[in-house]
PDB file of N, CA, C and O in Angstrom:
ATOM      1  N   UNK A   1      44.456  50.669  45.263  1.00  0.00           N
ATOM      2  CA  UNK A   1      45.603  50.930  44.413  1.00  0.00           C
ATOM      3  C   UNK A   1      46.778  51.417  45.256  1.00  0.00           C
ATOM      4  O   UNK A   1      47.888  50.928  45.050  1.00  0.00           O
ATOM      5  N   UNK A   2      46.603  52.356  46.197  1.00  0.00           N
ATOM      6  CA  UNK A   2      47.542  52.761  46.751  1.00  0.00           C
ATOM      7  C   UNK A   2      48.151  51.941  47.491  1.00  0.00           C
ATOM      8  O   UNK A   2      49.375  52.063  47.444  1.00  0.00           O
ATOM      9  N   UNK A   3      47.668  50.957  48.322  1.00  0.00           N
ATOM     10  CA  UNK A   3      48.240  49.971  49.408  1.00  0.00           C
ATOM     11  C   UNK A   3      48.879  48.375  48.470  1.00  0.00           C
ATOM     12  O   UNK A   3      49.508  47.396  48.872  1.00  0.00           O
ATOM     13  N   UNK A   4      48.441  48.691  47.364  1.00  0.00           N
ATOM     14  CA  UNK A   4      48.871  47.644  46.370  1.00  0.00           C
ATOM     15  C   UNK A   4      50.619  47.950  45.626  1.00  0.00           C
ATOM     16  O   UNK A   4      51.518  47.284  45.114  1.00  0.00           O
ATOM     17  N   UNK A   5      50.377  49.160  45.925  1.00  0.00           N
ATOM     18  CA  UNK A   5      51.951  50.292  45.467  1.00  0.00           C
ATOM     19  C   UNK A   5      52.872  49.302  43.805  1.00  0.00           C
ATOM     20  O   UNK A   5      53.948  48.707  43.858  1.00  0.00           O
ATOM     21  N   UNK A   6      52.112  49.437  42.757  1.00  0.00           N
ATOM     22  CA  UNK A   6      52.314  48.718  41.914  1.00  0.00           C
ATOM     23  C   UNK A   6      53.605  49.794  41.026  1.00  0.00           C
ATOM     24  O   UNK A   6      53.466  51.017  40.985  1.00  0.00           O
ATOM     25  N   UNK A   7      54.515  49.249  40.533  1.00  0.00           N
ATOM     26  CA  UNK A   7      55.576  49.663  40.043  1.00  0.00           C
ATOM     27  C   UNK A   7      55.490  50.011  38.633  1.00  0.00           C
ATOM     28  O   UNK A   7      56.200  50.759  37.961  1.00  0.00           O
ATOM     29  N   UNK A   8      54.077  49.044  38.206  1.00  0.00           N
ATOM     30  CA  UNK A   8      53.885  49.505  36.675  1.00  0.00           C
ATOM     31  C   UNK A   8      52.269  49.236  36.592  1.00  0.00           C
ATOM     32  O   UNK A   8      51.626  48.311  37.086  1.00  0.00           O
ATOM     33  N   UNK A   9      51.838  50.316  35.828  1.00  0.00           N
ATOM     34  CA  UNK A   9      50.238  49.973  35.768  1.00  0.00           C
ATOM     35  C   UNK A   9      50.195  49.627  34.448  1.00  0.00           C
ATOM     36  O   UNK A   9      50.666  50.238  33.488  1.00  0.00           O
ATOM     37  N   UNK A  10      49.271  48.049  34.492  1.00  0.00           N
ATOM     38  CA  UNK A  10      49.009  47.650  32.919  1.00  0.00           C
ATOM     39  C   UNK A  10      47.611  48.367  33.105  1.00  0.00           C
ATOM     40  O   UNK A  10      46.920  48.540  34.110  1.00  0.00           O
ATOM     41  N   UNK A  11      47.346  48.915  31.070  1.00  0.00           N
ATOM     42  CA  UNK A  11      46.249  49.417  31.028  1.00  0.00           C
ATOM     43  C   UNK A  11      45.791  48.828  29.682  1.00  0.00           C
ATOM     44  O   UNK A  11      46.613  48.818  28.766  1.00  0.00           O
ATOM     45  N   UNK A  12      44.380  48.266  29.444  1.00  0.00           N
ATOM     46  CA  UNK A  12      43.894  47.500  28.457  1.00  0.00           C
ATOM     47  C   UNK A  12      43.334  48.468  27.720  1.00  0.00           C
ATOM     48  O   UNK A  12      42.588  49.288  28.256  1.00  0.00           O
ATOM     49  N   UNK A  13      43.642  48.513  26.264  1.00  0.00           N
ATOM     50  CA  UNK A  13      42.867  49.824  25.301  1.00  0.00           C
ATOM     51  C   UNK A  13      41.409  48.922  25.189  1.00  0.00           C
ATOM     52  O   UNK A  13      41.194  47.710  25.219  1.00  0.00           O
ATOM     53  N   UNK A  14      40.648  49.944  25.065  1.00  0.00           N
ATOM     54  CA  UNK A  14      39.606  49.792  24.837  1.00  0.00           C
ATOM     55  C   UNK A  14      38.799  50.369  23.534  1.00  0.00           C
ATOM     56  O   UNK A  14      39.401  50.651  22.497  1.00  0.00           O
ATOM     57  N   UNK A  15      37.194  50.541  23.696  1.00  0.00           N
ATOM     58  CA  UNK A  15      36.537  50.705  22.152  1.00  0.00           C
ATOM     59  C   UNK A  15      36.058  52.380  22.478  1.00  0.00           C
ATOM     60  O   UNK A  15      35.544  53.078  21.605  1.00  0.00           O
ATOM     61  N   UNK A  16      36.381  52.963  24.162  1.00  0.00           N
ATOM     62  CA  UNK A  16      36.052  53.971  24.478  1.00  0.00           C
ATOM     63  C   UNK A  16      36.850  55.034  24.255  1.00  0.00           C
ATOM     64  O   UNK A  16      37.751  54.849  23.436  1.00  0.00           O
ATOM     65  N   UNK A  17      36.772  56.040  24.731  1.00  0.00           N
ATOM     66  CA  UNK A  17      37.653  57.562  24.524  1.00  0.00           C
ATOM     67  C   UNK A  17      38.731  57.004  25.383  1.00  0.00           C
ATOM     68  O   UNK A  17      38.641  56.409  26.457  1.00  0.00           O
ATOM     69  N   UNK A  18      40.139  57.440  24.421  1.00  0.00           N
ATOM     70  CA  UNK A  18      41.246  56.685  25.503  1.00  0.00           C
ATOM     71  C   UNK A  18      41.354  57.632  26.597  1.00  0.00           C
ATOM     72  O   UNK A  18      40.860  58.756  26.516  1.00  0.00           O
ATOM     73  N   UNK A  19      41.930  57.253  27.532  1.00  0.00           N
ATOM     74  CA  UNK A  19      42.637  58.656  29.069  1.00  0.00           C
ATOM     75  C   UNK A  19      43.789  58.559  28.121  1.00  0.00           C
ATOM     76  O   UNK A  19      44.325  57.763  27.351  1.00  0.00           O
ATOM     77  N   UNK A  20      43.919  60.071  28.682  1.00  0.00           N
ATOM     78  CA  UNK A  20      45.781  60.195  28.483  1.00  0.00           C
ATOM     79  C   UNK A  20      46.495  60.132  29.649  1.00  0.00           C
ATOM     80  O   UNK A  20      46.055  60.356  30.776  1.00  0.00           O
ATOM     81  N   UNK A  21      47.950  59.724  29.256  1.00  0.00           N
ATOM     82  CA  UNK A  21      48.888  59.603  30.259  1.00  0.00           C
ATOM     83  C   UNK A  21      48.644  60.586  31.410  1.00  0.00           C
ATOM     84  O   UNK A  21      48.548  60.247  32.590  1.00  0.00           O
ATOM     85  N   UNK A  22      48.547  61.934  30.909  1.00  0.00           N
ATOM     86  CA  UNK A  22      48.100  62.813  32.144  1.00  0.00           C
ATOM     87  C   UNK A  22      46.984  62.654  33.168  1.00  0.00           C
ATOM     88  O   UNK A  22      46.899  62.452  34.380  1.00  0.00           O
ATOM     89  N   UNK A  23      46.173  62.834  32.144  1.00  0.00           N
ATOM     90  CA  UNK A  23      45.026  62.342  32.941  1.00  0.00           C
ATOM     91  C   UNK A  23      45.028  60.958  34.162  1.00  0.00           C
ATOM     92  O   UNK A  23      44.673  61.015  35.340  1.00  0.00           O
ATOM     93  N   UNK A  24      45.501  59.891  33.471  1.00  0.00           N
ATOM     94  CA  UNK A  24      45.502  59.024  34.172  1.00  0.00           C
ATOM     95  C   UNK A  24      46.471  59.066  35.783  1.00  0.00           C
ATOM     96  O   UNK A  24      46.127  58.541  36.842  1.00  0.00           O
ATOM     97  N   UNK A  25      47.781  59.893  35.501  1.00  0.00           N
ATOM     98  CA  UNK A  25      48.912  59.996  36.285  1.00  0.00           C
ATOM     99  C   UNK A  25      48.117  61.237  37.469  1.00  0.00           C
ATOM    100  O   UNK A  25      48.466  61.351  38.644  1.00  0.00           O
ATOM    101  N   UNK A  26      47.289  61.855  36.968  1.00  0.00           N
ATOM    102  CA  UNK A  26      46.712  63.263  37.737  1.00  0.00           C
ATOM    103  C   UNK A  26      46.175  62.597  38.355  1.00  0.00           C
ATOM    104  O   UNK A  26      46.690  62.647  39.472  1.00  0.00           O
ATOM    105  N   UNK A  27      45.185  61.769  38.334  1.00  0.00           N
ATOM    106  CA  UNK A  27      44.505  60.984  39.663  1.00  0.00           C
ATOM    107  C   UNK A  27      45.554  60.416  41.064  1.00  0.00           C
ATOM    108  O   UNK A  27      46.523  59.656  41.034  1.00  0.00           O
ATOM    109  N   UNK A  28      44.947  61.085  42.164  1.00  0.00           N
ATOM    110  CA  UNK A  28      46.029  61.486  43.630  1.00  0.00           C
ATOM    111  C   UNK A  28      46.447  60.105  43.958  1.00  0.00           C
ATOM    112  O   UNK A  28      47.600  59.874  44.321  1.00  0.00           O
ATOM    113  N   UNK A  29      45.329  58.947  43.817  1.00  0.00           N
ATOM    114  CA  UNK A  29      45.234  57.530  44.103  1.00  0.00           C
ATOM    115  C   UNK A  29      46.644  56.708  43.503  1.00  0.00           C
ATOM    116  O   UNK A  29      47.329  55.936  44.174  1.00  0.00           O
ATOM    117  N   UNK A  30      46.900  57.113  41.960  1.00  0.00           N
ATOM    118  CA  UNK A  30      47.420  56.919  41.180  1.00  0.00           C
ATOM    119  C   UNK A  30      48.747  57.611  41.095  1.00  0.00           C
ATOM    120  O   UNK A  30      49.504  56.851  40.492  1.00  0.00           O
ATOM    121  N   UNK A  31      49.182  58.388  41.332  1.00  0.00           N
ATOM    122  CA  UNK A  31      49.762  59.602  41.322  1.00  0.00           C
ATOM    123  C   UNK A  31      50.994  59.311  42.411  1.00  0.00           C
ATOM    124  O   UNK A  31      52.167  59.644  42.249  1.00  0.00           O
ATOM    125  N   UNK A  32      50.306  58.439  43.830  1.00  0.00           N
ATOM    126  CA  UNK A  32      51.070  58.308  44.921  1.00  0.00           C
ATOM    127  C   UNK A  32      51.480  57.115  44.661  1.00  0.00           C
ATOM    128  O   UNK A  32      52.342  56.688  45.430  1.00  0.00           O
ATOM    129  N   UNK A  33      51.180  56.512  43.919  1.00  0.00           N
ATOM    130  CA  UNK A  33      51.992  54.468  43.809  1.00  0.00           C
ATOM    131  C   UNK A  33      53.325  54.874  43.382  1.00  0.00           C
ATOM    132  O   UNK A  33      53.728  55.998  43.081  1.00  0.00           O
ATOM    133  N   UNK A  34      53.958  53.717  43.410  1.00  0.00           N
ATOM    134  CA  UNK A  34      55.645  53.736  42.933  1.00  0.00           C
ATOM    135  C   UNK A  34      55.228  54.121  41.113  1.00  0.00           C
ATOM    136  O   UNK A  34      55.541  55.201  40.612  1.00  0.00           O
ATOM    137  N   UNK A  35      54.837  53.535  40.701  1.00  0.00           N
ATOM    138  CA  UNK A  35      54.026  53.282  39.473  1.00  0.00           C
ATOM    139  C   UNK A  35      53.894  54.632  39.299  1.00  0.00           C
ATOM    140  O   UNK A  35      54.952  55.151  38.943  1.00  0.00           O
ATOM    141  N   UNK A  36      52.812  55.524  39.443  1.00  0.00           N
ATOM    142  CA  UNK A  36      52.631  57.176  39.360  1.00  0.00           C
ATOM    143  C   UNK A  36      53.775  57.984  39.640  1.00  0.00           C
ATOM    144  O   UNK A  36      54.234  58.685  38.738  1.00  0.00           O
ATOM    145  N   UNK A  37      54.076  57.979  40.298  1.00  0.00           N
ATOM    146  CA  UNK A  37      55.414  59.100  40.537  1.00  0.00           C
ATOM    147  C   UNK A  37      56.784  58.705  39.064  1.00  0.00           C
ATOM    148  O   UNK A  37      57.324  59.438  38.235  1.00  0.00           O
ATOM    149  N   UNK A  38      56.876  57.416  39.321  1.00  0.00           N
ATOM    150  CA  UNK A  38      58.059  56.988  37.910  1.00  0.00           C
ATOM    151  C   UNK A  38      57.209  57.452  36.730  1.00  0.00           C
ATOM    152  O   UNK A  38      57.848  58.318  36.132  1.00  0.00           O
ATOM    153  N   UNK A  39      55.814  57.189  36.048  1.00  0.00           N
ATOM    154  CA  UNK A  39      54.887  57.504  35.306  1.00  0.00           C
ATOM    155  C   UNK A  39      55.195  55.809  34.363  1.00  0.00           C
ATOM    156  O   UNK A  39      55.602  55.964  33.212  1.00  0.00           O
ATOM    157  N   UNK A  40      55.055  54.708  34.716  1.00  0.00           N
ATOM    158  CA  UNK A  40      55.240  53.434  33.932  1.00  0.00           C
ATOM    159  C   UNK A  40      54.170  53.399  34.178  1.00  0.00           C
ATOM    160  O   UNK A  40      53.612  53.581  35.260  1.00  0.00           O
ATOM    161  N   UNK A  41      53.589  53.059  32.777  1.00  0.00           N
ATOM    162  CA  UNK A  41      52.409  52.535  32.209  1.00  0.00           C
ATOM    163  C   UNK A  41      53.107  51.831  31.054  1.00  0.00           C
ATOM    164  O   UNK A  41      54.188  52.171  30.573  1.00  0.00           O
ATOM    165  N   UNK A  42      52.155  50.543  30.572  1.00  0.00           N
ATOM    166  CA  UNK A  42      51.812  49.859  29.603  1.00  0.00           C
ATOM    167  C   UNK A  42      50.670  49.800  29.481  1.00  0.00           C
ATOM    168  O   UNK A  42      49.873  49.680  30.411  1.00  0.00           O
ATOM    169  N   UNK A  43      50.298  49.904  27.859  1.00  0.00           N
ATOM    170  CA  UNK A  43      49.173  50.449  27.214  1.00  0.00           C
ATOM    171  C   UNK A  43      49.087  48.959  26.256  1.00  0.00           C
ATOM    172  O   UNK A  43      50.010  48.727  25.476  1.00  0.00           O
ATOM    173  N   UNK A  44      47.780  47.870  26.391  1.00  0.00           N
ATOM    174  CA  UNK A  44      47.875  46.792  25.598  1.00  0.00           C
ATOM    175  C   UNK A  44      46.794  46.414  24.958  1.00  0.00           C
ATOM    176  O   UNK A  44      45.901  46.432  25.805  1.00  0.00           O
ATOM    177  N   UNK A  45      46.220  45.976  23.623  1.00  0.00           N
ATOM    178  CA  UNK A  45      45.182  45.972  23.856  1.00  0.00           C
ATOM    179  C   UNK A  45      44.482  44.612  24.136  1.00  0.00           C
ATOM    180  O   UNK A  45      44.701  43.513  23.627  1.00  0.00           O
ATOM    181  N   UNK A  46      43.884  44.858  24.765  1.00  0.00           N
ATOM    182  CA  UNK A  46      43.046  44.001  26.070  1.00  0.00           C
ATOM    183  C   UNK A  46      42.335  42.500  25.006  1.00  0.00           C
ATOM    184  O   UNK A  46      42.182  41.468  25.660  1.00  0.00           O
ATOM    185  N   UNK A  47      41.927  42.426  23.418  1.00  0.00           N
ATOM    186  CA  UNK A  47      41.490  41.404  23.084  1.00  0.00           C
ATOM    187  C   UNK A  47      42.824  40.371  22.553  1.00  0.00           C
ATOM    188  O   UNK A  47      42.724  39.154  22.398  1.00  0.00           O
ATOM    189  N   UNK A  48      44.081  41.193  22.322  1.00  0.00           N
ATOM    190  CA  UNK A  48      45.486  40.384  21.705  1.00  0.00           C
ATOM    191  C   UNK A  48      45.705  39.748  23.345  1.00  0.00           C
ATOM    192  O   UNK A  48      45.624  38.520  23.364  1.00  0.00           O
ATOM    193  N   UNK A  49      45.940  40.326  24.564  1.00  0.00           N
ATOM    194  CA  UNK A  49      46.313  39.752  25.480  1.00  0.00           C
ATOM    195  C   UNK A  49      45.344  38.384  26.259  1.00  0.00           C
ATOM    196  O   UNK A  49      45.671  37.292  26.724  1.00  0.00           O
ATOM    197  N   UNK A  50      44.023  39.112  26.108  1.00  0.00           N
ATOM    198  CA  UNK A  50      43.109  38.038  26.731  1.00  0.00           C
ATOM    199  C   UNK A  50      42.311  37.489  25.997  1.00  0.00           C
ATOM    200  O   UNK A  50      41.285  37.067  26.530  1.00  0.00           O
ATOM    201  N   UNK A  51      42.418  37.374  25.120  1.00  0.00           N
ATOM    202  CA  UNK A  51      41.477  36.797  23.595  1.00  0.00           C
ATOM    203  C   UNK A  51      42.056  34.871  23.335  1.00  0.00           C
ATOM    204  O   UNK A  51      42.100  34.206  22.300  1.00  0.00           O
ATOM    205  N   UNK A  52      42.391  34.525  24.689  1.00  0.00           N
ATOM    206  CA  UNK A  52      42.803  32.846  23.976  1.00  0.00           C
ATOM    207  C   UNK A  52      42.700  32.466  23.076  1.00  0.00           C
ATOM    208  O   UNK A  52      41.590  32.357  22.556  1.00  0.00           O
ATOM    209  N   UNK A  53      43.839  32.083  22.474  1.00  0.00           N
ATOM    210  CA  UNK A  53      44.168  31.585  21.137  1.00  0.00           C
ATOM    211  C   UNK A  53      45.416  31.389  20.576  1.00  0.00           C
ATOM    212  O   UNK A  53      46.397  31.471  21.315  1.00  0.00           O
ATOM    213  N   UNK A  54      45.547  31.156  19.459  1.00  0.00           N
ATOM    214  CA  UNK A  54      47.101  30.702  18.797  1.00  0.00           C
ATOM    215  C   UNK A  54      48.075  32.227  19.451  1.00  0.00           C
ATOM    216  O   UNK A  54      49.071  32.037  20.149  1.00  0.00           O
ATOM    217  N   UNK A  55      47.608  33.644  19.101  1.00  0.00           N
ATOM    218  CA  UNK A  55      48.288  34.755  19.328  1.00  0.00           C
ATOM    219  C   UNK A  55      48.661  34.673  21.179  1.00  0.00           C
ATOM    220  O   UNK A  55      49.326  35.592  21.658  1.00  0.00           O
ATOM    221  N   UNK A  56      48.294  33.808  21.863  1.00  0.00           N
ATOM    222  CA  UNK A  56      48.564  33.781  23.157  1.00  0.00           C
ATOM    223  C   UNK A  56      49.486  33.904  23.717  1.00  0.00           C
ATOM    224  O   UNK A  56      49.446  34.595  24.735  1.00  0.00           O
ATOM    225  N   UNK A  57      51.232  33.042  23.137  1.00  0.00           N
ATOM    226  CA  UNK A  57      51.861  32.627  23.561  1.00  0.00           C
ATOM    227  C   UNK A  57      52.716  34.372  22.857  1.00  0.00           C
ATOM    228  O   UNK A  57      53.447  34.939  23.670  1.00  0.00           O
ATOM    229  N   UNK A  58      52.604  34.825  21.911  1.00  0.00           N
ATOM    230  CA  UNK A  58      52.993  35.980  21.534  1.00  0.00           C
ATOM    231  C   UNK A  58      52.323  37.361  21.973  1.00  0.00           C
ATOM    232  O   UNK A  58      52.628  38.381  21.355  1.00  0.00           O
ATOM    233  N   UNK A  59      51.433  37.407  23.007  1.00  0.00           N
ATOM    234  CA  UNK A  59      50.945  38.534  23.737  1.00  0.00           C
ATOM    235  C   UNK A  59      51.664  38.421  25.131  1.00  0.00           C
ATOM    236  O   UNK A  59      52.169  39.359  25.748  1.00  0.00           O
ATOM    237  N   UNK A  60      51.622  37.210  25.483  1.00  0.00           N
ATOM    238  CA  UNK A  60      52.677  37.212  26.898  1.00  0.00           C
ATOM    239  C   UNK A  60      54.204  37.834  26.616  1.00  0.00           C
ATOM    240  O   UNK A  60      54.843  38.567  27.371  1.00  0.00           O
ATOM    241  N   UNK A  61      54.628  37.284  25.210  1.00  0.00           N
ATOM    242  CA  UNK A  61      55.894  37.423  25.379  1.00  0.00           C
ATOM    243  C   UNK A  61      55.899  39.424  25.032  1.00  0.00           C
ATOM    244  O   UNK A  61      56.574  40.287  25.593  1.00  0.00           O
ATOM    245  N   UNK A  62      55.034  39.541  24.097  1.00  0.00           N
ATOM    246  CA  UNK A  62      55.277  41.171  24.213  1.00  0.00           C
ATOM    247  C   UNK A  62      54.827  41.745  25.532  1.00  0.00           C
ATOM    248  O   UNK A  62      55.124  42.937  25.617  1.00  0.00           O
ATOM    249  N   UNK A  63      54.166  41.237  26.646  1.00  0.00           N
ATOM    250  CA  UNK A  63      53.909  41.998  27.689  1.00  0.00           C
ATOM    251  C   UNK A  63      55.456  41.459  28.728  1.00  0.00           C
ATOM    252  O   UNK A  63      56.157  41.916  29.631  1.00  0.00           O
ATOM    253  N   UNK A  64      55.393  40.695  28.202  1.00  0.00           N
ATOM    254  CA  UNK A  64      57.244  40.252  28.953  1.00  0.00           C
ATOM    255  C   UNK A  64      58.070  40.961  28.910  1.00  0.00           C
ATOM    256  O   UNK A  64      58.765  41.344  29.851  1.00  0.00           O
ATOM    257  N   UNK A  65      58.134  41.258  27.799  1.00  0.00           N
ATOM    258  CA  UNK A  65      59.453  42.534  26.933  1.00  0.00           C
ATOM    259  C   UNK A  65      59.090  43.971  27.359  1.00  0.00           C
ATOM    260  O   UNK A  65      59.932  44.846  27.559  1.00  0.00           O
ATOM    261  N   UNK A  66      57.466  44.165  27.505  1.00  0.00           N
ATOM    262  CA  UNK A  66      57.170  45.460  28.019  1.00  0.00           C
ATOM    263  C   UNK A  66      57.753  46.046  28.836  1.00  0.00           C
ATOM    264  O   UNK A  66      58.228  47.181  28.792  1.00  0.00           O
ATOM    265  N   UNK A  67      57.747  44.765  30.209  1.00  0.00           N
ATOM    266  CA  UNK A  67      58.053  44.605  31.559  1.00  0.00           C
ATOM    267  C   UNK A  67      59.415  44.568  31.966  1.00  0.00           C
ATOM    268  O   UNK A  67      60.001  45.164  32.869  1.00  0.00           O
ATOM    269  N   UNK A  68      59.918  43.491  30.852  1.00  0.00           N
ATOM    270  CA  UNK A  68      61.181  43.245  31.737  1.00  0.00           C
ATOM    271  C   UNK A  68      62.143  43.913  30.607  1.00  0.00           C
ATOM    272  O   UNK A  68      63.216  44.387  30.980  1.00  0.00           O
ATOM    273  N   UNK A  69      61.848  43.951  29.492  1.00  0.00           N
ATOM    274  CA  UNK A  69      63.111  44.651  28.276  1.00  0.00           C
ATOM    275  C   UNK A  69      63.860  43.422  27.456  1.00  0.00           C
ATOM    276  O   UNK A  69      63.370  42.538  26.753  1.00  0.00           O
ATOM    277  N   UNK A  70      65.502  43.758  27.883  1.00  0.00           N
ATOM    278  CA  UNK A  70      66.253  43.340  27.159  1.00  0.00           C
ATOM    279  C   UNK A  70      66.409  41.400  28.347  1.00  0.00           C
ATOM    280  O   UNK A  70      66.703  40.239  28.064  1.00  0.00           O
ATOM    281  N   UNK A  71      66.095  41.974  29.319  1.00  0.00           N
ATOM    282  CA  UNK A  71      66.241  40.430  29.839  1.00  0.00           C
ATOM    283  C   UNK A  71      65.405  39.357  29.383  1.00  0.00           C
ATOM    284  O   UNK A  71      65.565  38.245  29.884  1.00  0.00           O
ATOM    285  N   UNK A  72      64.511  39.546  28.474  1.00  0.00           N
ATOM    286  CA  UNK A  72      63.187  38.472  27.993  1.00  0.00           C
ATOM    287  C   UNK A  72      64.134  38.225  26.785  1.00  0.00           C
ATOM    288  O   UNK A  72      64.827  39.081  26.236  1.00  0.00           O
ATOM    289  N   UNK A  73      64.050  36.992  26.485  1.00  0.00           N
ATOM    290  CA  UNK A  73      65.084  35.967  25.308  1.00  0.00           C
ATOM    291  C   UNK A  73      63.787  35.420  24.623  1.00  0.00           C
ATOM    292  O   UNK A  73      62.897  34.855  25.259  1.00  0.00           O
ATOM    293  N   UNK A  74      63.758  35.620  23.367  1.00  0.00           N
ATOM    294  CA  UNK A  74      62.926  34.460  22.803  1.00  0.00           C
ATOM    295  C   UNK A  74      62.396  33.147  22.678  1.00  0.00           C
ATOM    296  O   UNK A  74      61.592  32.889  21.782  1.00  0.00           O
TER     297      UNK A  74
END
């Protein structure tokens, strides 16, 4: 993670106890990326994004908008 120095960490919800933002940002690994210090996270859940299907083309575009904002056009 650290040598990867990611600017935004995607994180897939799951069926488990969620982490919280803290938690997750408190880890030192995590903590030192460009990504940790700004604190960008996206939080998605993991069967709308990777679940192939008709909803496909509308999970990219909300992880588009996550990412990029007002520059993603419909």
């Amino acid at each position: 993670i650290i040598t990867a120095r990611p600017d935004v960490i995607l994180m897939m919800s799951n069926a488990g106890p969620p982490v919280s933002d803290d938690e997750l940002f408190g880890n030192p690994s995590i903590a030192s990326t460009p990504a940790g210090k700004a604190r960008k996270l996206i939080r998605i859940d993991g069967a709308y994004l990777l679940g192939f299907g008709p909803r496909t083309a509308d999970a990219i575009h909300d992880l588009a908008v996550s990412l990029y904002g007002g520059q993603v056009t419909d």
